[in-house]
Structures are given as structure tokens and as C-alpha cells.
C-alpha positions in Angstrom: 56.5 -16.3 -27.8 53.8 -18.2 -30.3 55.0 -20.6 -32.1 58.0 -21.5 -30.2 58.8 -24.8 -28.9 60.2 -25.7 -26.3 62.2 -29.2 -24.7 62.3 -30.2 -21.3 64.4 -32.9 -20.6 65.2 -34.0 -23.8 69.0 -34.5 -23.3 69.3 -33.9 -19.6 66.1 -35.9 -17.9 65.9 -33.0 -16.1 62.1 -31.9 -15.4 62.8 -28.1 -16.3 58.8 -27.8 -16.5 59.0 -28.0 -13.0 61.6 -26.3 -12.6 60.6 -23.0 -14.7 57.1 -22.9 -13.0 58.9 -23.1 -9.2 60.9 -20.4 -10.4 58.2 -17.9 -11.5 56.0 -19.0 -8.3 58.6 -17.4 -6.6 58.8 -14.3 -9.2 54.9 -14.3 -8.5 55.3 -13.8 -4.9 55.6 -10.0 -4.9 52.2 -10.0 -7.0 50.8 -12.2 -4.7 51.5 -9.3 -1.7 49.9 -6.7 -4.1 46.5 -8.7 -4.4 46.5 -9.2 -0.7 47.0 -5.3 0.0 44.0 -4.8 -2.4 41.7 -7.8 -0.7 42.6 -5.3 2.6 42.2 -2.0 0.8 38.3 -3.5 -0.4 37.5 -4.5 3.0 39.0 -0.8 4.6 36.8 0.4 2.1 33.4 -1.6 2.4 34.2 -0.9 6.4 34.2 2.6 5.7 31.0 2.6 3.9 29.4 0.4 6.6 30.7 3.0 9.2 29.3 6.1 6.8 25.9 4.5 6.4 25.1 4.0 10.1 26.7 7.7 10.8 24.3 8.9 8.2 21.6 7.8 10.2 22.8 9.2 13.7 23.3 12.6 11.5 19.5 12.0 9.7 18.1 11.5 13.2 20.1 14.4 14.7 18.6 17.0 12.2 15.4 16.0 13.1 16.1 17.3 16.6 17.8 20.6 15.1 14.8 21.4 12.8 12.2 20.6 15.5 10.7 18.1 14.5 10.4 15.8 17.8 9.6 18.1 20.9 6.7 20.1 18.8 4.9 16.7 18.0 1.0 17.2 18.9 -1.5 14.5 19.1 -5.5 14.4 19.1 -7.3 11.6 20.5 -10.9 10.8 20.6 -11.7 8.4 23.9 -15.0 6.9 21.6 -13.7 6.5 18.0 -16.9 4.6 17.5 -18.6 8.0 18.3 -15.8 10.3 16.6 -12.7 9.9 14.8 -9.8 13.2 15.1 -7.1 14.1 13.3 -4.9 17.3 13.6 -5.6 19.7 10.5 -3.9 22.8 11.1 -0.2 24.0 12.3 -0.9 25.7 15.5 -3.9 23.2 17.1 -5.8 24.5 20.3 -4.5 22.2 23.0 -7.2 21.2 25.7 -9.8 18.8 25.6 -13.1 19.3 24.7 -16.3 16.9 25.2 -18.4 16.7 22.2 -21.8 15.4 22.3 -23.4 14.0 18.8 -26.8 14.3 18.4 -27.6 13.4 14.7 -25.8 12.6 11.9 -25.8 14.2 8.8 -27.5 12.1 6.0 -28.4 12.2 2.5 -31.5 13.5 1.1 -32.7 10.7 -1.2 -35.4 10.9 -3.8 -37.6 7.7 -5.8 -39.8 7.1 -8.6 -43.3 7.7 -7.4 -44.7 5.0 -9.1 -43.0 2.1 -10.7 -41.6 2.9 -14.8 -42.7 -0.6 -15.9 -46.3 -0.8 -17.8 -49.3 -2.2 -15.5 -50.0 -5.7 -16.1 -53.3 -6.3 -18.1 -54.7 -9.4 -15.8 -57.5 -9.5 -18.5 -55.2 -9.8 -21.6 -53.6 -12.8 -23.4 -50.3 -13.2 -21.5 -48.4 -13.3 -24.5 -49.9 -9.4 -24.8 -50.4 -8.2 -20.6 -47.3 -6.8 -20.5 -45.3 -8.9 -18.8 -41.1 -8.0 -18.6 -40.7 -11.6 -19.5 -43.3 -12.9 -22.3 -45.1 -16.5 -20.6 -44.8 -19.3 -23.2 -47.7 -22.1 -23.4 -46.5 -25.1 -21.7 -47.0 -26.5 -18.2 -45.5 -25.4 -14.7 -45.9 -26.9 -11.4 -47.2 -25.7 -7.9 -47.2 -27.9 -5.1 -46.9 -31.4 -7.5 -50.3 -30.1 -9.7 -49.5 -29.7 -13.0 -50.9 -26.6 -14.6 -51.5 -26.5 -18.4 -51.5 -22.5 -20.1 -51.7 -21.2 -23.9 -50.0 -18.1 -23.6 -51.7 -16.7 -27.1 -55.6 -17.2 -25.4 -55.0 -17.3 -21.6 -55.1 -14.2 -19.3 -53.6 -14.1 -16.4 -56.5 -14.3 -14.4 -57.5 -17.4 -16.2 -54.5 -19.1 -14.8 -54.9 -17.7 -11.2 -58.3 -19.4 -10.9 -56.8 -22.0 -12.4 -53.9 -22.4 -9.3 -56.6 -21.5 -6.6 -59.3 -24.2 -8.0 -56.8 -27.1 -8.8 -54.1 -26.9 -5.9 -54.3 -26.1 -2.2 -52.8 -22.2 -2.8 -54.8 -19.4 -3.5 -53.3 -16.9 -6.2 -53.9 -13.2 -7.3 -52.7 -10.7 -8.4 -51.8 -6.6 -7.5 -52.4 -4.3 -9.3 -51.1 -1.4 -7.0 -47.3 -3.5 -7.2 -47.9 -5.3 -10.4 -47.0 -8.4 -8.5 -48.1 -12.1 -8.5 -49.2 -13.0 -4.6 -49.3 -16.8 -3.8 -50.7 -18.1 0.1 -51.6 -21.7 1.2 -55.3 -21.7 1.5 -55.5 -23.2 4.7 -55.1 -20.2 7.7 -53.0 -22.6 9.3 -51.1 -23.9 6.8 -47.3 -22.8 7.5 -46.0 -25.2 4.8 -43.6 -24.7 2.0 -44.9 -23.9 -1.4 -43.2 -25.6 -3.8 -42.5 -24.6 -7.3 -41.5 -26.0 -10.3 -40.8 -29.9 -11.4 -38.2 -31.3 -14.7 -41.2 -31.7 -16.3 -41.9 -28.1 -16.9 -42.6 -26.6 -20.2 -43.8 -22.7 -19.8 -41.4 -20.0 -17.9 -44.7 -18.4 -16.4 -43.2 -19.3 -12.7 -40.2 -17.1 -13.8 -42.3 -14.2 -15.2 -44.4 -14.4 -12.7 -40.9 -13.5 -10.6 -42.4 -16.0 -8.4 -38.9 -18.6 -8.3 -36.8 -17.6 -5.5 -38.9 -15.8 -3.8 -39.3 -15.5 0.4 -42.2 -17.5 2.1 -43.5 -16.2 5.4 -46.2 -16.2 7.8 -49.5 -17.9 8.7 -50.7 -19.1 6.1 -47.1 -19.2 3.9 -47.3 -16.5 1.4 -45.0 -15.1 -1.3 -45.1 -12.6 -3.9 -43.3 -11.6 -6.7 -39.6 -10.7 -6.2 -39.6 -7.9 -8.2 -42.5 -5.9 -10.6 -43.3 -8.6 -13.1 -43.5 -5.9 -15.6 -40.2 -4.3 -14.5 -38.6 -2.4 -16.9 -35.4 -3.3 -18.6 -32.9 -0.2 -18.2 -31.1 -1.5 -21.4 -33.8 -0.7 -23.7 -34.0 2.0 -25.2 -36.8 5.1 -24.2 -38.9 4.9 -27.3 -39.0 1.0 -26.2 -39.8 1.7 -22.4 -42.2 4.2 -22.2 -43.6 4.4 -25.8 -42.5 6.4 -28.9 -43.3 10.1 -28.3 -43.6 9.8 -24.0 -39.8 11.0 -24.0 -38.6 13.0 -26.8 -35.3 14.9 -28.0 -35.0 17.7 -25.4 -33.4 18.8 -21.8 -34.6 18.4 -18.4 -33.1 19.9 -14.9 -31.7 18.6 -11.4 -30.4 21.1 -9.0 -30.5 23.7 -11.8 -27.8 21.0 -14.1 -29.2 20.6 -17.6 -29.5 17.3 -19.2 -29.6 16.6 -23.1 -31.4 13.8 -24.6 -30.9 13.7 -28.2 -32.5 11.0 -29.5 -35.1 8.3 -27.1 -35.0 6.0 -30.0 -31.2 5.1 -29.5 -30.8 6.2 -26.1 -31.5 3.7 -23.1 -32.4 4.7 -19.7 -29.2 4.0 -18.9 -27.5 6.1 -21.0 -29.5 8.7 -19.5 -28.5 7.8 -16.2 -25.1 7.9 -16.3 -25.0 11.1 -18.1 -26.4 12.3 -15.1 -24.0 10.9 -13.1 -21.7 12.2 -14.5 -22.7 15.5 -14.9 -22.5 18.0 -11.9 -26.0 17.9 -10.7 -24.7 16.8 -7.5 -26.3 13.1 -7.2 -26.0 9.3 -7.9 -28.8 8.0 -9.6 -29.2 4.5 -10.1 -32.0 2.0 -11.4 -33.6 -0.2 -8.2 -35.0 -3.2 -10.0 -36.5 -4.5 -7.0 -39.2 -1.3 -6.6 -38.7 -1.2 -10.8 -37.9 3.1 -9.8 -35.3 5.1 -10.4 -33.7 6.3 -6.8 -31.4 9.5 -6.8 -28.7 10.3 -4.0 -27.9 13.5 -3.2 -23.9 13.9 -3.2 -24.3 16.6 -0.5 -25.3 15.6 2.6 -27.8 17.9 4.6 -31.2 18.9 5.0 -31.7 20.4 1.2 -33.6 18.8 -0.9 -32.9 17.5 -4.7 -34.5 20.2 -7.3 -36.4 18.2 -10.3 -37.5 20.5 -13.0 -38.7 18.6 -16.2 -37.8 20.6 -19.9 -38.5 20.1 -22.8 -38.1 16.1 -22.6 -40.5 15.1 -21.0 -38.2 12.4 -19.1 -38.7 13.2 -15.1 -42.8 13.1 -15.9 -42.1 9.5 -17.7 -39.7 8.0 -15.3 -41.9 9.7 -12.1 -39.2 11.8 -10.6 -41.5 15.0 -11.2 -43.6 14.4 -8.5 -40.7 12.1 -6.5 -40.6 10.9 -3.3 -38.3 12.6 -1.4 -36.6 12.1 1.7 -35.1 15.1 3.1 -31.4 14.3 4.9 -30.7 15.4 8.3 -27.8 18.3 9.5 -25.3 16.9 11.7 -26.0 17.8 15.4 -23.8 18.5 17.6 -22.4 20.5 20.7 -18.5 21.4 21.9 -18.2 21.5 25.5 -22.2 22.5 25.9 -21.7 25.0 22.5 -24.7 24.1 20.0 -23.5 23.3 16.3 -24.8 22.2 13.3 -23.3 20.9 9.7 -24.4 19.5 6.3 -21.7 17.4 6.4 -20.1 14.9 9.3 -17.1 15.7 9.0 -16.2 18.7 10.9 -13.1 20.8 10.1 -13.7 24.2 11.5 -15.5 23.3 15.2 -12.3 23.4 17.0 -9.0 25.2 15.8 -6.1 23.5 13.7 -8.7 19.3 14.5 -10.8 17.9 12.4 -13.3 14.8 13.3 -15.5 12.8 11.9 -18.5 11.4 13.1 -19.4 7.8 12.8 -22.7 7.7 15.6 -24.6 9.5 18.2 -22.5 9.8 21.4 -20.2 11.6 23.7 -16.7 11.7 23.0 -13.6 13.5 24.8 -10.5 15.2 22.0 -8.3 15.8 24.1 -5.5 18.1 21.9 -1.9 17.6 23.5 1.8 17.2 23.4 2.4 13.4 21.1 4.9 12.5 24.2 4.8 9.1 22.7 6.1 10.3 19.5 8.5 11.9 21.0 9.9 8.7 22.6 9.7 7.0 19.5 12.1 9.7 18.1 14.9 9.4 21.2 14.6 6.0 21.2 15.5 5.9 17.4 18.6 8.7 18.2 19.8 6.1 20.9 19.6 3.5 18.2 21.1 5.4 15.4 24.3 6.1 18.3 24.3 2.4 19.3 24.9 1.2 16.0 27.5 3.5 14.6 29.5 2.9 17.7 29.1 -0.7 17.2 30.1 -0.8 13.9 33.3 1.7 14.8 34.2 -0.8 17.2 34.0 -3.7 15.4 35.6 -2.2 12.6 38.7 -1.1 15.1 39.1 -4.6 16.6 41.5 -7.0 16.1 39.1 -8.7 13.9 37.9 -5.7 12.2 39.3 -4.6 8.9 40.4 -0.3 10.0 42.8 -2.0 12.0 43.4 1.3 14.2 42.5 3.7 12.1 43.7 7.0 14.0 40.5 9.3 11.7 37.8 6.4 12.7 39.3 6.2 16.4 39.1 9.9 16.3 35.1 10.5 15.7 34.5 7.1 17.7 36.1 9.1 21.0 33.9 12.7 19.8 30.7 10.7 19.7 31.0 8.6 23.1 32.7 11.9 24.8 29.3 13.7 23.6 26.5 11.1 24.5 27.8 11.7 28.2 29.0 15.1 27.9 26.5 17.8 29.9 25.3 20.4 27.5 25.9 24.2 28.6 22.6 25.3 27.2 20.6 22.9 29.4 17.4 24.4 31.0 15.8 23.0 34.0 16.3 20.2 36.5 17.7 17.6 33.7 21.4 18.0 33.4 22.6 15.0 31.4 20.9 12.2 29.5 20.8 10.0 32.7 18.5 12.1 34.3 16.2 11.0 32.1 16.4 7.3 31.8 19.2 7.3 28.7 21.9 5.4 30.9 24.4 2.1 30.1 22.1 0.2 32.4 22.7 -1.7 35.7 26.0 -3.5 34.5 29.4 -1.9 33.0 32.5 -3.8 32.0 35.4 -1.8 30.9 36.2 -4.4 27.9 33.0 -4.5 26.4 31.3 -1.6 24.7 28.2 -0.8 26.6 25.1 0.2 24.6 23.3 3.2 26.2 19.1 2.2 27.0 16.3 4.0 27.1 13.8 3.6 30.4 10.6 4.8 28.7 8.9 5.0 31.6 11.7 7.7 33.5 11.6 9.8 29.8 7.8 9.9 29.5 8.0 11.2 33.6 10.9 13.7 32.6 8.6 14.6 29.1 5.7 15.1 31.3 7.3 17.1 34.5 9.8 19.3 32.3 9.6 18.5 28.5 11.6 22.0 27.8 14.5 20.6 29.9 14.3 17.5 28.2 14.7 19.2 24.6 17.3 21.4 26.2 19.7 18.5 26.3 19.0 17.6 22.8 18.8 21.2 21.0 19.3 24.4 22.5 20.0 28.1 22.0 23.5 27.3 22.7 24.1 25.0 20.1 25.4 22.4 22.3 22.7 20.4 22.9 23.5 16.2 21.8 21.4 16.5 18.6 23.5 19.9 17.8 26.2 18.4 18.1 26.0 15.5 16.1 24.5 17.5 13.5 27.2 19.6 13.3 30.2 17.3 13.3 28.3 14.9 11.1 27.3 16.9 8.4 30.6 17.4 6.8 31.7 13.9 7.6 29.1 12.0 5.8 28.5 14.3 2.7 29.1 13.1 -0.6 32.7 15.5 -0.7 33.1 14.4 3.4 36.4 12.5 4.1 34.6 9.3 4.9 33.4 9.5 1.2 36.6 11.4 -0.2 38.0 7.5 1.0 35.9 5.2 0.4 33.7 6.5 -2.8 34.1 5.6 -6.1 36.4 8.2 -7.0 38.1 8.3 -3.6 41.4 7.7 -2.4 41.3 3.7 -1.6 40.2 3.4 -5.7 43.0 5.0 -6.1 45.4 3.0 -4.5 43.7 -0.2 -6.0 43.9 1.1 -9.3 47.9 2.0 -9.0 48.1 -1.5 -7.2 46.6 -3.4 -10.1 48.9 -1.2 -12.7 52.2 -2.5 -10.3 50.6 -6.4 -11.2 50.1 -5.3 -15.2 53.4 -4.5 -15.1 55.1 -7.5 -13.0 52.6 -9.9 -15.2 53.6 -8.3 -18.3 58.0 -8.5 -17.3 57.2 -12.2 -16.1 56.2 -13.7 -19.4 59.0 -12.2 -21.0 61.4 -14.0 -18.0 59.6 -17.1 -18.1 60.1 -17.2 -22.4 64.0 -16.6 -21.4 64.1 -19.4 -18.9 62.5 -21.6 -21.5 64.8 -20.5 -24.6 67.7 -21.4 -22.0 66.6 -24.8 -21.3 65.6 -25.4 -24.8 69.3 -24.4 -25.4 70.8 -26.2 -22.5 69.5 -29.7 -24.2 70.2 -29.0 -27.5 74.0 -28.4 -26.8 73.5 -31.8 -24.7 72.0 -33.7 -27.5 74.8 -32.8 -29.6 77.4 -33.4 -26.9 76.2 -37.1 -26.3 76.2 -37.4 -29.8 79.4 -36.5 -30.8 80.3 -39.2 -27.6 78.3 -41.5 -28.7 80.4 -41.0 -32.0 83.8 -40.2 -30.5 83.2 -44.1 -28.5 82.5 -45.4 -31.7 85.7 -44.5 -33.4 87.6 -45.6 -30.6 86.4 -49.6 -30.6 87.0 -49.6 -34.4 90.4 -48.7 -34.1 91.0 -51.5 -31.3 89.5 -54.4 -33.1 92.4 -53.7 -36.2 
């Protein structure tokens, strides 16, 4: 108890430490039995769960039998997928194959700016005022190592073209039909480089000019602007663009969709684009800064073409898409086993029953539409599996070194599924009797003291698939009910529920729990009655010394007495 003390040895010598802990090591013995039966009663039970899992599968792949899933498999195939693509799109697919021969390919019709948005470049005008994208700044810039000296504020731009052509060895002018800069080695033979720009420059004419990265090609070299030099800048707003009163509050139309501008003083063209965009006009319209137009993609492909009709607005006359260039898209063409066809669109969902393919290029391509034998392989192959493994695991389980010892239940559904993989199904149809007819067999070898696992000759099952494939699913699922995959299904679906034995043991609530719960009660009990012993022992000990100490004392005292009286 607390606060007691105890002696050991005090009178006697005696080590009763020792002695009262070898004494309750052998009280503890009998608890030591109980936590051994519970380390057995958690590994019967994690066995049990091992063995339940892999039966799950067996009965998971079963039912796919039962509810036929495996034998009605279908697959579509295209022999040129860089002609056609397939896939099945319907329950009850036409099986056959059928040659389709593409012609054409649906496309896009796709519509542009006819003319560039961006102002045309006044040659004649200072630069600071020719509307240019990017304003020139006075300063110098270098062509070919010659130094040329501008003044933005009293220079046109012609004034500094002469001034290239007379002072270097490239002649330079300007477009006015692509409001672009054009530079050529004045030589007709000249093939080299042009080169731009030193560290020394002060004026950014070379970049607005768009003349710095462009390409140089031919005889002699020439390059031109990248882009319009007096491309617009789709950030701006409209009144900024095209000029206060060109685009005003109102609507305009594409493919009868009305669009709203409500005010071209805050609103930039690209605000104006991706309003279309995201209304249901049916096109992607995006800014090309390259051509400095506005390109519109119809969303549909096909041979229609994109209806513009400007409002109120006045934005399709402004940005050129009134009188736009159009490009009418293309129907796909196409035949089906000689049969004419055409679609806006290249994918094809209704040309032969239950497919649907796409078409990627012109070409000739065989579907062919028939039974997915490989799938169905896949599916036996994963039953054989699913068998394999629960009958391993039963038998390890049931060994000498497994932990169900020989569990008579487990022993039981081991026999009914091994008595069943080889059993020969009443309901059978055909030439195929049992699974070794075709090609599910323990292989070449068979030793009587080791479990054989049963393999699958895919080549034999794809012949049998091929020759017979009713007979086949005859001994897997049949009117009679007795086919392998019925069978399993049946006997497994009880077994492996949540309320199936195998759970009703080893689940949380189940009956080994149970047991370890009592068991661990017995050792509360047996811990709780050993303290109290082992306090006895102690208090007897304790006692045991005391009435020692006092008997050597009254000795010692009794010894004492007796040499006084023999020295008188």
C-alpha cells in the first residue's frame, strides 16, 4: 500500500527482495499464458482478414462473370490511326469491318481584317508626328557601322531613308500598301548581313522602324519590318485607336449575336474582344500583331461562313471586319465501304451504328467492329489470379507455420474452391468441358506436397475464344447456375459480407474481439489479486525481521546478564 515500508533482510540477511519478486514471477505465469493466447488470437485474426481480402477479390472478379461483363466485351480498331481514330459509342455496336476512305477534312472558316487597324504612316511628316506605334527620338542609330544622325521634331521619314541609301551601302524605303520599313544591300549580288545597331546609339528609330530582329533573305539581303510600324496597340482604348467619334456607344452583330459597346473612351479593343469571346457568337477572335488585323475563328467547323453585320457602333467598319476576308472551311469528306458522306465536323458519331471516329488526315482506314477477345483474357487471367492467391494464402495460413493452425471452417472453403476450379460444370455448351480444354491447367509438373497454381496458356484460350467463345463462357456462367464464376459468386457472397462468418470472426465486433477482450479482463483481475499478494508477502517479511530484531536483541541482552553475574 502507499506509504508503507518495507525491510528486507534487516534481521535475517535474507534477500526477501528476491525472494518476493521469484515468487510473483511464478504467480505471473498464468498471465503470461493469457497474453500468449491473445498474441495467437491477433494473428488468427489478421490471418482471417488476409484470407477474407483475397476471397473478396475471387468473389469481385466472379460477379463480373455473373453480370456479363467479360464475354460481351466489344472492341473497335482503326488499322491507320494516323488516318482515323475509333471508339465504341453505343450499347449494341454493328460488328463487321468497314473501309473508310477520307477525302477532306473538315476545317474552320476563318475571317481577317481587310486592311490593317493601325493609322498609315505619313513618310512626309516629322517622325515625332507620322504615326508611328512607337514615337522615334532624335539621336543616332547605326546601319552597317555608318552612323546616322535624326531630329525626330524636323525629320520625315523619307529624309532619313535618303539619308541610309546616300550614306551606307543599303538602299531603304518605305510601303505604304504594309506600312513597313524595307532595307536591301544595294549591290544585286550582295548576299551579306545587314547589320544593325552599335552601344553607341542614341535614337530607338531601328526599333520603330520594327527593323531589329528581323529575317534577312535573298539576293541582294533584304529585310522589312517585323510587324506594321504603325501597329496598333490592343490595350488602348477605341477613342485612342481609331479616333474619338470612329467607334461610338452602340451594338454590332456576328452570326446574328449582339455585341454592346458602352463606352469607346474606356473601352480597349480588347475589351471588345473578349466580350466576344465570350459571348455565343460561335468564334475566337483574337488580335494578330504581326498583319496588325483582327482574325476571327469560327467555333463550328464546316463550309458556312461567319455573318458580320455592323450596328449602331460603327466597330466592324473601324476594325475592317465589314468587308473581311473570309476563308470559307471545308465539310469533311468521306465514304463507308464506297457510301458517299459528308460532315461539318471530323468527328463522326452517327456513320456507322453504336462507333464513333475521328479523323486526323486524308486516307483509307479499315474499323473493324468485333468481339475484345483480348479483354476477355485479361478478365480469366485476373479470375485465375484472384483463385491462386486465396488458395495460397489458405494454405499458408493452414501450415504448420501458419497461424489457423487447422482451422476445420478455413479447411472447409479451401476443399469447395479447389473441388470447383476442376469440377466440370453441368450447364456447359459445346466442345469445352472443363477448364483444361482451354489452356487453364496446373502446368507440365505436379507434386502432391506442394500446392500447384493453376496457368493460363493464352494462346490455347484465345483459339478456344475464337473457335467456340459461347462454350468458353459456358464454363464460367451458364443457365444452370453452375458455371465456375456462378459458383464462386454464390458461395462467396455470404462468406465475405460485412455480417459473413469470416467477418462475424475476425471484425471489430466479432467473435476473436471478443475473446481478447474477456482475456484481458482475466489479466485485470489476476494483476489486480497479485498486488494485493505481493503487499502480504511484504508485510510478512517486514514482520518476520522485526520479531528477529527483537529476538537478537533480547539475546544480545539475555548474554549480557549472564557474563555480569560470572565476573561477581
Amino acid at each position: 500500500m502507499a506509504g508503507q515500508i518495507y525491510f528486507s533482510g534487516l534481521a535475517s540477511g535474507l534477500d526477501t527482495d528476491t525472494i518476493v519478486n521469484q515468487l510473483m514471477a511464478l504467480e505471473r505465469v498464468s498471465i503470461t499464458r493469457l497474453e500468449n493466447r491473445i498474441d495467437e488470437l491477433e494473428n488468427q485474426r489478421t490471418a482471417l482478414q488476409s484470407v477474407r481480402t483475397d476471397l473478396l477479390t475471387l468473389y469481385n472478379r466472379s460477379q463480373d462473370f455473373v453480370l456479363d461483363m467479360v464475354f460481351d466485351q466489344i472492341a473497335a480498331t482503326s488499322s491507320a490511326e494516323d488516318v482515323l481514330t475509333v471508339q465504341l459509342s453505343g450499347q449494341n455496336p454493328v460488328r463487321g469491318s468497314f473501309v473508310v476512305q477520307v477525302t477532306a477534312l473538315a476545317s474552320a472558316t476563318v475571317g481577317t481584317s481587310s486592311h490593317y487597324l493601325g493609322q498609315v504612316v505619313d513618310p512626309d511628316a516629322a517622325l515625332e508626328s507620322a504615326g508611328f506605334s512607337e514615337t522615334p527620338t532624335s539621336g543616332t542609330f547605326t546601319i552597317n557601322g555608318t552612323e546616322i544622325t535624326i531630329d525626330a521634331a524636323t525629320d520625315s521619314l523619307n529624309d532619313v531613308l535618303n539619308r541610309i541609301t546616300t550614306n551606307t551601302n543599303v538602299t531603304a524605303s518605305f510601303n505604304a500598301a504594309t506600312n513597313k520599313i524595307v532595307l536591301t544591300n544595294t549591290d544585286p549580288g550582295d548576299t551579306d548581313i545587314i547589320n544593325l545597331g552599335a552601344t553607341t546609339d542614341t535614337s530607338n528609330f531601328l526599333e520603330s522602324a520594327r527593323l531589329i530582329g528581323a529575317t534577312q533573305t535573298g539576293t541582294p539581303t533584304t529585310l522589312e519590318s517585323t510587324v506594321n510600324v504603325a501597329v496598333v496597340d490592343p490595350n488602348n482604348t477605341l477613342d485612342d485607336i481609331f479616333g474619338v467619334g470612329a467607334v461610338t456607344a452602340g451594338t454590332f452583330r456576328i452570326n446574328g449575336t449582339t455585341i454592346t459597346i458602352t463606352d469607346p473612351s474606356t473601352e480597349t479593343l480588347n475589351d471588345v474582344l473578349n466580350a466576344i469571346n465570350s459571348s455565343e457568337a460561335g468564334v475566337t477572335v483574337s488580335f494578330d500583331q504581326s498583319s496588325d488585323t483582327i482574325r476571327v475563328v469560327s467555333d463550328t467547323l464546316g463550309s458556312r461562313t461567319i455573318d458580320f453585320t455592323d450596328g449602331t457602333s460603327g466597330f466592324l467598319a473601324a476594325v475592317y471586319l465589314d468587308t473581311a476576308d473570309q476563308t470559307a472551311g471545308t465539310d469533311a469528306q468521306f465514304s463507308v465501304d464506297g457510301v458517299s458522306m459528308t460532315r461539318n465536323t471530323n468527328t463522326i458519331p452517327d456513320a456507322i451504328g453504336g462507333v464513333s471516329f475521328t479523323l486526323l488526315s486524308t486516307g483509307t482506314s479499315t474499323i473493324t467492329v468485333n468481339d475484345d477477345y483480348e479483354a476477355m483474357i485479361e478478365d480469366i487471367t485476373e479470375l485465375v489470379d484472384a483463385y491462386n492467391t486465396a488458395v495460397q494464402t489458405i494454405y499458408d495460413e493452414l501450415s504448420e507455420e501458419g497461424d489457423l493452425g487447422n482451422d476445420t471452417s478455413i479447411r472447409m472453403v479451401e476443399n469447395y474452391l479447389r473441388t470447383t476450379i476442376f469440377g466440370r460444370p453441368t450447364g456447359v455448351t459445346g466442345e469445352y468441358e472443363s477448364l483444361a480444354g482451354i489452356g487453364i491447367t496446373t502446368g507440365d509438373t505436379f507434386e502432391q506436397d506442394v500446392l500447384s497454381m493453376l496457368e493460363v496458356d493464352e494462346g490455347q484460350l484465345r483459339e478456344a475464344l475464337e473457335t467456340d467463345r459461347d462454350a468458353v463462357e459456358s464454363l464460367f456462367t451458364n443457365a444452370a447456375a453452375d458455371g465456375i464464376a456462378d459458383l464462386f459468386e454464390s458461395y462467396l457472397q455470404d462468406m465475405t459480407s460485412a455480417t459473413g462468418f469470416l467477418q462475424s470472426r475476425s471484425g471489430a465486433n466479432g467473435t476473436i474481439s471478443d475473446q481478447i477482450d474477456s482475456l484481458n479482463e482475466r489479466i485485470d483481475a489476476i494483476e489486480d489479486r497479485l498486488v494485493l499478494k505481493e503487499e502480504r508477502l511484504r508485510r510478512k517479511f517486514t514482520q518476520m525481521e522485526m520479531m528477529l530484531s527483537e529476538l537478537q536483541s533480547l539475546n544480545s541482552f539475555l548474554l549480557s546478564q549472564f557474563a555480569a553475574l560470572q565476573t561477581q
